[in-house]
N, C-alpha and C positions, 0 to 999 in steps of 0.2 A: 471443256468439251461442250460443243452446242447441242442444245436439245433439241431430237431429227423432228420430233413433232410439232414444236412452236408455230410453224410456219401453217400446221390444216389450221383450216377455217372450223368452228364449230357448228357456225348451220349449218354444214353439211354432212354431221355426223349421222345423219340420217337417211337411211339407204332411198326413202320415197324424195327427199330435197335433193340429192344426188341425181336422182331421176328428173324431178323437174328441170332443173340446171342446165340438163346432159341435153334435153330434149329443145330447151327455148337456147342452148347454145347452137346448135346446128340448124334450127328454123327461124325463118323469119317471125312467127307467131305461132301458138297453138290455142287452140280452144282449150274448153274444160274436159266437154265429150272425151275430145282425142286424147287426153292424157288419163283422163279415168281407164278408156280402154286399153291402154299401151302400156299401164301399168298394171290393169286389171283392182284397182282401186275403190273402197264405196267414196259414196259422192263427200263423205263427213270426213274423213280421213284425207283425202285429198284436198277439201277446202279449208283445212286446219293447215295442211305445211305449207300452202299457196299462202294463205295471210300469216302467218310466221316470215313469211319471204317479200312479200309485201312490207309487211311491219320495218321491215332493214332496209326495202330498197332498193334490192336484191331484183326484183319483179316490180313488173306495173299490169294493170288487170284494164283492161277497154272494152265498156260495156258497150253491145250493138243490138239491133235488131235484126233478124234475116227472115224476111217477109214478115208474119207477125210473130215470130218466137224470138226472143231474149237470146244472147247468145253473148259468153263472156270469152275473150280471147286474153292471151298476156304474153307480155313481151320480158324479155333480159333488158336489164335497164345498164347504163355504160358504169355505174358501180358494181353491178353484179356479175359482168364480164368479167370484168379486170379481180373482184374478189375469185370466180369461180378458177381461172386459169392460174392465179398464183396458189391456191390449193389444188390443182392439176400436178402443179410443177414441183409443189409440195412433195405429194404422193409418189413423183418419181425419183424423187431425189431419197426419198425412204429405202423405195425398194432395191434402189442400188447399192 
């Protein structure tokens, strides 16, 4: 018998890396701001699962300036695509 679980990914046992994933899957980029508010997140908590996701490769983070304010954007990187959707496909294959 296969184990239905083998296939999730474990960075994403975490319902806040869930959210980043879900959010840089559907967008070309997101800042920090936008994902603190949309998750309603502190700034500490949200920048701990961003470099856990970073740390994998998962994400990449692109530091900018806009006018004079610092401004960190991040992208899904083509490894964290491909990890996030085969634990999509994961998850559906569970619940059937």
């Amino acid at each position: 018998m296969t184990n239905i679980i083998s296939k999730l990914d474990k960075a994403f046992d975490s319902r806040v890396r869930l959210g980043i994933m879900s959010i840089l899957s559907v967008n070309e980029s997101a800042d920090f701001n936008t994902m603190k508010q949309l998750m309603e997140l502190t700034d500490g908590n949200l920048a701990s699962h961003l470099k856990a996701l970073e740390n994998i490769e998962y994400i990449q983070s692109i530091k900018q300036f806009i006018g004079r304010k610092p401004n960190t954007k991040y992208v899904i990187t083509e490894l964290g695509n491909t990890s996030f959707k085969n634990h999509l496909d994961a998850l559906e294959k569970l619940i059937r």
